[in-house]
N, C-alpha and C positions, 0 to 999 in steps of 0.2 A: 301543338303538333302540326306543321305545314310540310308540305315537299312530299319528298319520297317516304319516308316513316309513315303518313298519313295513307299515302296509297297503299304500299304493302300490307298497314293494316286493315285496311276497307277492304282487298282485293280477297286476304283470309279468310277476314268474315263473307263476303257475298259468295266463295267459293264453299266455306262451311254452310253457311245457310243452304244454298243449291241442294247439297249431299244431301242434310237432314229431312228437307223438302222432296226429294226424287226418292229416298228412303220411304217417307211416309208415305208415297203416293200407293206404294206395295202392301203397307200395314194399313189402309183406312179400310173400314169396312163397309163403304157406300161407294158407287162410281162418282155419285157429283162430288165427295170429297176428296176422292182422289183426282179429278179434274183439277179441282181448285187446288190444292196441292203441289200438281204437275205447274201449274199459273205460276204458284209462289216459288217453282224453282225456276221457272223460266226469266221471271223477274231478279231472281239472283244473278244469272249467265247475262242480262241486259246488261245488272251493275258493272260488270267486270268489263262489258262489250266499252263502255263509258269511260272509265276509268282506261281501258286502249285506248281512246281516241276514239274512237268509232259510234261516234253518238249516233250515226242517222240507223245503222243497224239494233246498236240496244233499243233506242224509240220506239223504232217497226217492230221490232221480236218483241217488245210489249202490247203493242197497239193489236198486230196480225191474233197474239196466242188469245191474248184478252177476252178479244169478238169472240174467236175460236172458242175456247174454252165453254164460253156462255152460252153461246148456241148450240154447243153439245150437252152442254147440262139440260137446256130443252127439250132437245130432244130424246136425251135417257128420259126425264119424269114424263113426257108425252105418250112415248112409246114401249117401256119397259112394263113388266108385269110387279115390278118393285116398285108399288107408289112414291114417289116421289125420290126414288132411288136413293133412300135413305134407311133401308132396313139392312141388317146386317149381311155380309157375304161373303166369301172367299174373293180374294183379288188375283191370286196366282194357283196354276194348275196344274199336275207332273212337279210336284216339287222337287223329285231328287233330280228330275232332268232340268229345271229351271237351274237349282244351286250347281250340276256339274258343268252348263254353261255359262255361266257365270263369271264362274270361277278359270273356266277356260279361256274366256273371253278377256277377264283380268290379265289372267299371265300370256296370254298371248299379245296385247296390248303394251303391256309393261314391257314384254321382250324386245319390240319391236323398238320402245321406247329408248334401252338400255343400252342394245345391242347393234342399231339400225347407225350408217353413215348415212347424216346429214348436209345435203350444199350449207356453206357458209357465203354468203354473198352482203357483204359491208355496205352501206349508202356510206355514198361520196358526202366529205361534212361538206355541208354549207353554207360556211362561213370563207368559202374560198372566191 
């Protein structure tokens, strides 16, 4: 599998991966696992940053969240009254106001998506 096939399916999976990962960040029930979590989606969005071209952006959004990430898991076990911020928790608060923003924020997104005009602006080939 080489070329476009390969990418399309690389491009699925790091985008599925992402979801799963930004999902789970809501369901774990410690903050240092949802940190880490939040890491492994952001390493998904790097793949994809790659796979555009844009290697020096997916490197850094690895490199920046990484540090980031770890020096906030420090300072939750540092500072929290949850040793080691690893005992169980609530992650989300107002749940019915968390899910009807949500969900507003989906369709307001999509709409935007669906319904919005676009500039179309073509790069000149450059084989001329």
């Amino acid at each position: 599998m080489t070329g476009a096939p390969l990418v399309d399916l690389l491009f699925w999976l790091f985008g599925a991966a992402s979801l799963v990962c930004a999902w789970r960040v809501f369901r774990a029930d410690s903050m240092m696992r949802a940190a880490y979590w939040l890491l492994a989606a952001f390493v998904g969005v790097a793949g994809i940053f790659l796979l555009l071209g844009a290697e020096f952006l997916g490197f850094i959004l690895v490199l920046m969240m990484a540090g980031e990430m770890t020096i906030m898991v420090v300072f939750m076990v540092m500072f929290m009254m949850n040793p080691a911020g690893l005992n169980p928790m609530t992650m989300v608060h107002q749940h019915r106001v968390s899910i009807a923003a949500g969900v507003l924020a989906f369709v307001g997104l999509g709409a935007v998506g669906l319904f919005a005009s676009f500039p179309s602006a073509p790069v000149a080939d450059a084989t001329r």
